[in-house]
C-alpha positions as CSV (number, residue, x, y, z in Angstrom):
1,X,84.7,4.4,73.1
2,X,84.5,6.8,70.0
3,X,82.6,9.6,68.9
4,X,80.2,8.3,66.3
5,X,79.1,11.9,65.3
6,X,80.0,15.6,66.2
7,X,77.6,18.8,65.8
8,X,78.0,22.4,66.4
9,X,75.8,25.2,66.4
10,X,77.6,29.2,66.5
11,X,80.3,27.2,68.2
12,X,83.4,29.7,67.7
13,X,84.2,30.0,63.9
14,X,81.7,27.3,62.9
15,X,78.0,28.5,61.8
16,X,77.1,25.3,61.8
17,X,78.6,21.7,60.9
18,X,78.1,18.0,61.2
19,X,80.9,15.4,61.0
20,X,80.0,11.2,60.8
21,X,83.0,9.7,62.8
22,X,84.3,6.1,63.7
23,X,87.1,4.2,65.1
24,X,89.6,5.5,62.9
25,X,92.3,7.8,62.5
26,X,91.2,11.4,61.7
27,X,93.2,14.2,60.7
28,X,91.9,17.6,60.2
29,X,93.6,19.2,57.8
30,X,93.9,23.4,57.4
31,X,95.9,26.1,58.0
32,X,96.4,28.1,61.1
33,X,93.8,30.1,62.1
34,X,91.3,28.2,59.8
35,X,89.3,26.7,62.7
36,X,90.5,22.8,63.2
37,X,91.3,22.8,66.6
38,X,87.8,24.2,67.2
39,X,86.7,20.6,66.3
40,X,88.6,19.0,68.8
41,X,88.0,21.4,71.1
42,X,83.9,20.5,70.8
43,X,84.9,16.9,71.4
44,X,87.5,17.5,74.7
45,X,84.2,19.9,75.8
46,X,82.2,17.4,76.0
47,X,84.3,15.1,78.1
48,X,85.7,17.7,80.5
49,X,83.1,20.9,80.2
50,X,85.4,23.2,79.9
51,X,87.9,24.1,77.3
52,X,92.0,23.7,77.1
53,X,92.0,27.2,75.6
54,X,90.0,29.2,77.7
55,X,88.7,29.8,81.0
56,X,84.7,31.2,79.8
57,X,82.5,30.9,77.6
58,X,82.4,34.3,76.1
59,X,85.3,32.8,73.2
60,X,83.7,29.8,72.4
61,X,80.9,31.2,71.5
62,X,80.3,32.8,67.4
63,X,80.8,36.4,67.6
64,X,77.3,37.9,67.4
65,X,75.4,35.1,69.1
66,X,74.1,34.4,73.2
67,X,74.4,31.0,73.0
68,X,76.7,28.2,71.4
69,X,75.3,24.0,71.4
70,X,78.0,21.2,70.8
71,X,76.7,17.7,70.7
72,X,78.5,14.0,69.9
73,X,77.2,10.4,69.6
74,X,80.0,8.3,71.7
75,X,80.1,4.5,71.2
76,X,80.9,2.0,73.5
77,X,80.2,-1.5,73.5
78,X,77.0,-1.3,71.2
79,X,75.8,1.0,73.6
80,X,75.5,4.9,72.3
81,X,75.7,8.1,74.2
82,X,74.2,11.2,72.9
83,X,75.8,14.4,74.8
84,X,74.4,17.9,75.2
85,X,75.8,20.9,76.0
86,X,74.2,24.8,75.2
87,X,77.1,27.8,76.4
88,X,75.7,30.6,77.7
89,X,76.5,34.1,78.0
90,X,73.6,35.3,79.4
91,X,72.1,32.5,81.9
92,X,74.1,29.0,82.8
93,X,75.4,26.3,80.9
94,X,72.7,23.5,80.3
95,X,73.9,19.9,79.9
96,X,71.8,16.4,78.7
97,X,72.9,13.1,78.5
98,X,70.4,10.7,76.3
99,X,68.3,14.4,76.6
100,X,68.0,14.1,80.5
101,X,69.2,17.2,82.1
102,X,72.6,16.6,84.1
103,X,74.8,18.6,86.1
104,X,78.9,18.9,85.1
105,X,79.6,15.8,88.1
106,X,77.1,13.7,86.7
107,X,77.6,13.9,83.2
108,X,81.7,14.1,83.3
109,X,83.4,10.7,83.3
110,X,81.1,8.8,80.9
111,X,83.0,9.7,78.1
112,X,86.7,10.5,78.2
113,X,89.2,12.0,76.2
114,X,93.0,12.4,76.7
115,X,94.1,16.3,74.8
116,X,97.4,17.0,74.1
117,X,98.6,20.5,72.8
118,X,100.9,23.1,72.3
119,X,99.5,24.7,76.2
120,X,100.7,21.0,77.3
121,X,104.3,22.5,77.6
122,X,102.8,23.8,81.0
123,X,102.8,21.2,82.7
124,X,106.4,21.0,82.8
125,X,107.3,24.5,83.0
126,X,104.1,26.0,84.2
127,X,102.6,26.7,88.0
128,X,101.6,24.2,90.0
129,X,97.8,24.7,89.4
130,X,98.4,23.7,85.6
131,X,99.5,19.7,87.0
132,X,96.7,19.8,89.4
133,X,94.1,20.7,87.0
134,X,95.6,18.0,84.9
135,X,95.7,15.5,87.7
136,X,92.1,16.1,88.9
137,X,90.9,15.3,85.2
138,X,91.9,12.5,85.3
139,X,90.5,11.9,88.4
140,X,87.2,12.4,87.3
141,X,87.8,9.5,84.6
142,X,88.7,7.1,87.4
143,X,86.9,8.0,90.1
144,X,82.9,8.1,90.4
145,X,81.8,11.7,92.3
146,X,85.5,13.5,92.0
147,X,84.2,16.3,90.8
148,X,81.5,17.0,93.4
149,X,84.2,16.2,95.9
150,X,86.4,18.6,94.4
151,X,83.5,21.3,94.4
152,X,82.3,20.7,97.8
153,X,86.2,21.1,99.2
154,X,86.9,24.5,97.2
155,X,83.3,26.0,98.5
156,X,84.0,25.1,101.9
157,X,87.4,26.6,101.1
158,X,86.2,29.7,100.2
159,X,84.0,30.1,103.0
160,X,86.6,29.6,105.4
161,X,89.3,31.9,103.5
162,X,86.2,34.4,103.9
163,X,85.9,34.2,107.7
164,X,89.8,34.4,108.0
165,X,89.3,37.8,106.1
166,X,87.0,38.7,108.2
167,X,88.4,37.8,111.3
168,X,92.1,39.9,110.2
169,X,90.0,43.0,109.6
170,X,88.2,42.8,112.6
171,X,91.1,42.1,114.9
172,X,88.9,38.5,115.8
173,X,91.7,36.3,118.2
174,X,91.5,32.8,117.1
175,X,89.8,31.5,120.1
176,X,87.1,33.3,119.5
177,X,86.6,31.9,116.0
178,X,84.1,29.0,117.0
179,X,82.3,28.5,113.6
180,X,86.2,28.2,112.4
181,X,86.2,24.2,113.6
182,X,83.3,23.9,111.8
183,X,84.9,24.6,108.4
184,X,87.5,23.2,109.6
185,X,85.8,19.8,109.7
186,X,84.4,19.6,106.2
187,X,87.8,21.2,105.0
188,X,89.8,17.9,106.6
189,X,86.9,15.6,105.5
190,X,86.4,16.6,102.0
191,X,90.6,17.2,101.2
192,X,91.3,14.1,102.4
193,X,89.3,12.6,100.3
194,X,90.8,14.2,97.5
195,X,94.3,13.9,98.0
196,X,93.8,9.9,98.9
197,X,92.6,9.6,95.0
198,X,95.1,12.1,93.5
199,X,98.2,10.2,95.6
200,X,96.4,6.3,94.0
201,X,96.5,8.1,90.5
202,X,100.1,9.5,90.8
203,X,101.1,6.0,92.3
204,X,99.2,4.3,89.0
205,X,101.5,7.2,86.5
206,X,104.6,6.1,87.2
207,X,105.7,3.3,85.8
208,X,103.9,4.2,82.5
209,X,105.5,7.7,83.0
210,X,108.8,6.1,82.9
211,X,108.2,4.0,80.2
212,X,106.8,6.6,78.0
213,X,109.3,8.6,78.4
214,X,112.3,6.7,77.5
215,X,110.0,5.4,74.1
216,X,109.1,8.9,72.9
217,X,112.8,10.6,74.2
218,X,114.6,7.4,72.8
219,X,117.0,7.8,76.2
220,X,117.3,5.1,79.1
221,X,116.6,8.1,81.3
222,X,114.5,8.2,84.5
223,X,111.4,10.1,84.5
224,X,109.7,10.1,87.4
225,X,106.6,12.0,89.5
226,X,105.6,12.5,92.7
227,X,103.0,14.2,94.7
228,X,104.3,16.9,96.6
229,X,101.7,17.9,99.1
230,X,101.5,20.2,102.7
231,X,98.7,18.2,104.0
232,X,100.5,14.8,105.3
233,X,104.2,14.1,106.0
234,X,103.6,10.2,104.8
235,X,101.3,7.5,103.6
236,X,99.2,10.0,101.3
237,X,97.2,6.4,100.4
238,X,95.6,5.9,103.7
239,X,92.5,7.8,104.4
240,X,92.6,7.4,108.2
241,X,95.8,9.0,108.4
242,X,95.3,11.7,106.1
243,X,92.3,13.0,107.6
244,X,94.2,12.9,111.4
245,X,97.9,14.2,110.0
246,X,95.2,17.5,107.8
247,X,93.4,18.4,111.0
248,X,96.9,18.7,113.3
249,X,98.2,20.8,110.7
250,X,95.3,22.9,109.9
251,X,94.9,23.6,113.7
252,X,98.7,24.4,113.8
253,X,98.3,26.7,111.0
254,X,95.7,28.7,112.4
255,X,97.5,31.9,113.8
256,X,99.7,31.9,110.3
257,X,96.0,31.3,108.6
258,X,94.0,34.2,110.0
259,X,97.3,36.4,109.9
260,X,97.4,36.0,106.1
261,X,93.7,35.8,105.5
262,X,93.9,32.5,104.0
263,X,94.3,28.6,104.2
264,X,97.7,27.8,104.0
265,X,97.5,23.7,104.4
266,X,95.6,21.7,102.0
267,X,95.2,20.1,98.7
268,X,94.3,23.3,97.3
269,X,98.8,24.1,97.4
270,X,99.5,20.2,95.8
271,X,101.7,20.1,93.2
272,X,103.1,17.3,90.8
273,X,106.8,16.5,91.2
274,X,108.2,15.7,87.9
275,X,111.9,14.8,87.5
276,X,114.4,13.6,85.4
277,X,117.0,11.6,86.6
278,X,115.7,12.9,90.1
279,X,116.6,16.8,89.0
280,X,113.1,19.0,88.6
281,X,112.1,19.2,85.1
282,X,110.7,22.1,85.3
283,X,114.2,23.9,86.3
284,X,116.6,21.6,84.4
285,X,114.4,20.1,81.5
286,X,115.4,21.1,77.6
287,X,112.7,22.5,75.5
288,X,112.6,18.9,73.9
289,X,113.2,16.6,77.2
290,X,110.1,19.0,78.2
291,X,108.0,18.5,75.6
292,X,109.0,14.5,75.5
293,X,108.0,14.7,79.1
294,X,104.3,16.2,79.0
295,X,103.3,14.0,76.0
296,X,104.9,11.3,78.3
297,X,102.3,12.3,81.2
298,X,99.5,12.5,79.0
299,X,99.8,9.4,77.1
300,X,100.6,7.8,80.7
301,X,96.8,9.6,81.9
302,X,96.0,7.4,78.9
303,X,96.8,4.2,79.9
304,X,95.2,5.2,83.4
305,X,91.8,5.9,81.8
306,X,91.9,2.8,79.6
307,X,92.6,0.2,82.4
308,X,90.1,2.3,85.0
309,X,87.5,3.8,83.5
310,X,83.7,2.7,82.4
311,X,83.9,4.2,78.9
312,X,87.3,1.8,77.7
313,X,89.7,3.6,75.7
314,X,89.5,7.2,76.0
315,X,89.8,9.3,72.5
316,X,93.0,10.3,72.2
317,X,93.1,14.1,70.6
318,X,96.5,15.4,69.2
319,X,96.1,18.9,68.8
320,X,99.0,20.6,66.7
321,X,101.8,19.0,68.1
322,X,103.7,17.0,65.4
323,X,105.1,19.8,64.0
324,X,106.8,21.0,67.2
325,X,108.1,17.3,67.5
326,X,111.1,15.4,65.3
327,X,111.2,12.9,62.9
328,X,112.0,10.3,65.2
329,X,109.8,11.8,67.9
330,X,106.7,11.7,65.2
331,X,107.4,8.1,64.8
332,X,107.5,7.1,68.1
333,X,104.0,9.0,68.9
334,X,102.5,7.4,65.7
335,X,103.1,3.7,67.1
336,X,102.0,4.6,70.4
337,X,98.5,6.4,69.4
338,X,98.2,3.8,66.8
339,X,96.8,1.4,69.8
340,X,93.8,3.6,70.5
341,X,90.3,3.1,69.4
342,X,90.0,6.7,67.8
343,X,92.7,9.2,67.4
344,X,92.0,12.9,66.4
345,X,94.8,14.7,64.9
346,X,95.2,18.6,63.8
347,X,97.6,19.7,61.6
348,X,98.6,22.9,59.6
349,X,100.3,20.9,57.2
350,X,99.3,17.3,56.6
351,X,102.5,16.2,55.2
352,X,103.6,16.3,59.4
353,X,101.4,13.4,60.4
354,X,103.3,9.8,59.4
355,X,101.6,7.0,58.2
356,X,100.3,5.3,61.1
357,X,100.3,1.7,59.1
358,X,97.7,-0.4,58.8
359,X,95.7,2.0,60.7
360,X,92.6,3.3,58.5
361,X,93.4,7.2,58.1
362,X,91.1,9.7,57.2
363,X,91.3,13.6,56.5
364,X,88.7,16.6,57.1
365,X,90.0,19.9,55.3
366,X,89.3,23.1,57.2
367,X,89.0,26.5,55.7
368,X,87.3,29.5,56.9
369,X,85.5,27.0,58.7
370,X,84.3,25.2,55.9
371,X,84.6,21.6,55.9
372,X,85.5,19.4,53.2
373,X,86.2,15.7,52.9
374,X,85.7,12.5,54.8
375,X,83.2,12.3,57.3
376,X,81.6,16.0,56.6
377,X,77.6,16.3,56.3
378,X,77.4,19.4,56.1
379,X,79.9,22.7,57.5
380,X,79.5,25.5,58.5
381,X,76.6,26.2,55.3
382,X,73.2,27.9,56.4
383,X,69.9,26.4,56.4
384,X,71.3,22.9,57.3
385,X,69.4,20.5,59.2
386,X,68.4,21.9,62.4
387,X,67.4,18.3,64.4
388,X,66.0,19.9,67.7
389,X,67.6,23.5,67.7
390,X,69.3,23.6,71.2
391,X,69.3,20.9,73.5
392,X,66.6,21.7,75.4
393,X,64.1,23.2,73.1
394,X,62.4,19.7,72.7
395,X,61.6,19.6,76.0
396,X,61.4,23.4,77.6
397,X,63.4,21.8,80.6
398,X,65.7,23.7,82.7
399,X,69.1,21.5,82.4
400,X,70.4,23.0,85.8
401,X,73.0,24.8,86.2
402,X,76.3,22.8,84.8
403,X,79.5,25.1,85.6
């Protein structure tokens, strides 16, 4: 799959712009600060719905403005994919697929997109909420409904964390808590759901993890990673078991719950174990067997997607990192990335991407978010071609709520 063509509309910098894309290498070109990553960032939006760089909307949308639209033509197979989606700041996000109103689970996974950036260093050295966000993207490429899973689980969650607040303030014993089992129930069903397809995911990273590693570090070193989880003692894989070994422990959590005001057991505290020769990267890793490491994990998420998911080979978006990478390192990426169907590639300085070959390579220059070069219909110029202004201005629906 590849993005065939990319608009936005009062998306951060960009007034408004239009790129025509293929299956090709692209490299946009400019220096910092001049608005290239907000390309990318348009495209990984419109896999995910939501952005690397920040957590709301308020960023991504021009200063001045109430509303921001980002829309891309995907390919795959013959078969195109037109994706929609208006940010709000005032009322919420609206998303279409083919111009039928979708929510974020039904509309995430049909076109996917592997990002690695500068923030990737995180995932090595960050908390462990930065590897489980990462894992549970992935997740959603692999596995149909993840993400309503995932929501379901972490309302439930709060619901219960609010009755154990309650509870501590009002002195409430634990047996007399008896709408507690009833959260209780939907916590064990819904989390062990979710932690039988993050454990099959981890399971299908680690050989490629491995791999990866020792290509892009050049080393015969062991990389390795491993769900670490409170849930289940063993056999994270088998659904059964999880949901029996989660209910024992949430029940023999309880006092320690309602003392703290909080759940304590569950896929909510997993983490992603990575190591290097069995010592925790994120204690004994170098700044460059770190940064090896997450573009090891990604590219590995990578190979995931492209052997499990609908869409084929997930665009593969480089955002800034070759120069914070080696000669030899740069190399190694190139031949790796040079196997995907479309790679996008950002760069301050365009003499810090190699050649990738015989791979067709083109550039897009970025300046005060003008755009220049191959590919470019028209950036960031007023009065441009306005197709229908927002995405749901043809048809006055109400998109439904999408985040």
């Amino acid at each position: 799959m590849y993005v065939q063509s990319l608009q936005v509309h009062d998306f951060r910098n960009y007034t408004r712009a239009e790129l025509t894309l293929g299956p090709q290498i692209w490299v946009f070109a400019g220096r910092n600060g001049q608005g290239k990553t907000n390309l990318v960032e348009a495209v990984r939006y419109l896999s995910v719905f939501g952005s690397h760089r920040v957590s709301n909307n308020a960023p991504m949308v021009r200063a001045g403005q109430r509303q921001a639209v980002v829309r891309a033509t995907v390919l795959h197979e013959g078969r195109q994919l037109q994706i929609d989606a208006q940010l709000n700041l005032d009322s919420p996000n609206r998303i279409r697929i083919n111009r039928a109103p979708k929510r974020v689970g039904e509309a995430q996974g049909q076109f996917s997109t592997v990002l690695f950036a500068p923030e990737d260093l995180a995932l090595v050295k960050g908390g462990p909420e930065v590897r489980r966000r990462a894992l549970d993207e992935l997740c959603v490429g692999t596995r149909a409904r993840f993400t309503e899973t995932l929501g379901d689980y972490e309302r439930v969650l709060r619901q219960r964390n609010t009755l154990l607040k309650s509870a501590r303030a009002a002195r409430t014993a634990a047996a007399g808590l008896n709408t507690l089992d009833i959260w209780d129930e939907q916590l064990v069903d819904l989390g062990a759901q979710l932690l039988v397809q993050r454990a099959d995911l981890v399971a299908r990273l680690v050989e490629p993890l491995n791999r990866l590693y020792d290509l892009i570090a050049d080393t015969d070193a062991r990389a390795t990673a491993q769900l670490v989880t409170n849930t289940v003692a063993d056999r994270p894989g088998d659904l059964e078991h999880v949901r029996s070994a989660f209910a024992d422990r949430l029940r023999a959590a309880r006092d320690t719950d309602l003392d703290r005001g909080v759940t304590t057991v569950g896929p909510h505290r997993d983490d992603l174990l990575l190591s290097i020769n069995d010592l925790p990267a994120r204690e004994y890793a170098s700044h460059g067997e770190s940064w090896s490491l997450a573009l090891a994990l990604r590219l590995a998420g990578a190979e995931a997607l492209r052997l499990a998911s609908p869409a084929g080979d997930p665009v593969l978006i480089l955002d800034d990192v070759f120069a914070e990478l080696d000669s030899a390192r740069r190399s190694r990426l190139i031949e790796l990335a040079a196997g995907y169907e479309q790679v996008l590639i950002t760069a301050a300085v365009l003499d810090d991407v190699p050649s990738f070959g015989d791979r067709e390579t083109r550039t897009v220059h970025v300046a005060h978010g003008e755009l220049t070069g191959d590919g470019v219909v028209y950036g960031n110029v007023e009065g441009a071609p306005a197709d229908d202004e927002h995405p749901n201005a043809e048809r006055g629906d109400d998109g439904r709520d999408s985040r």
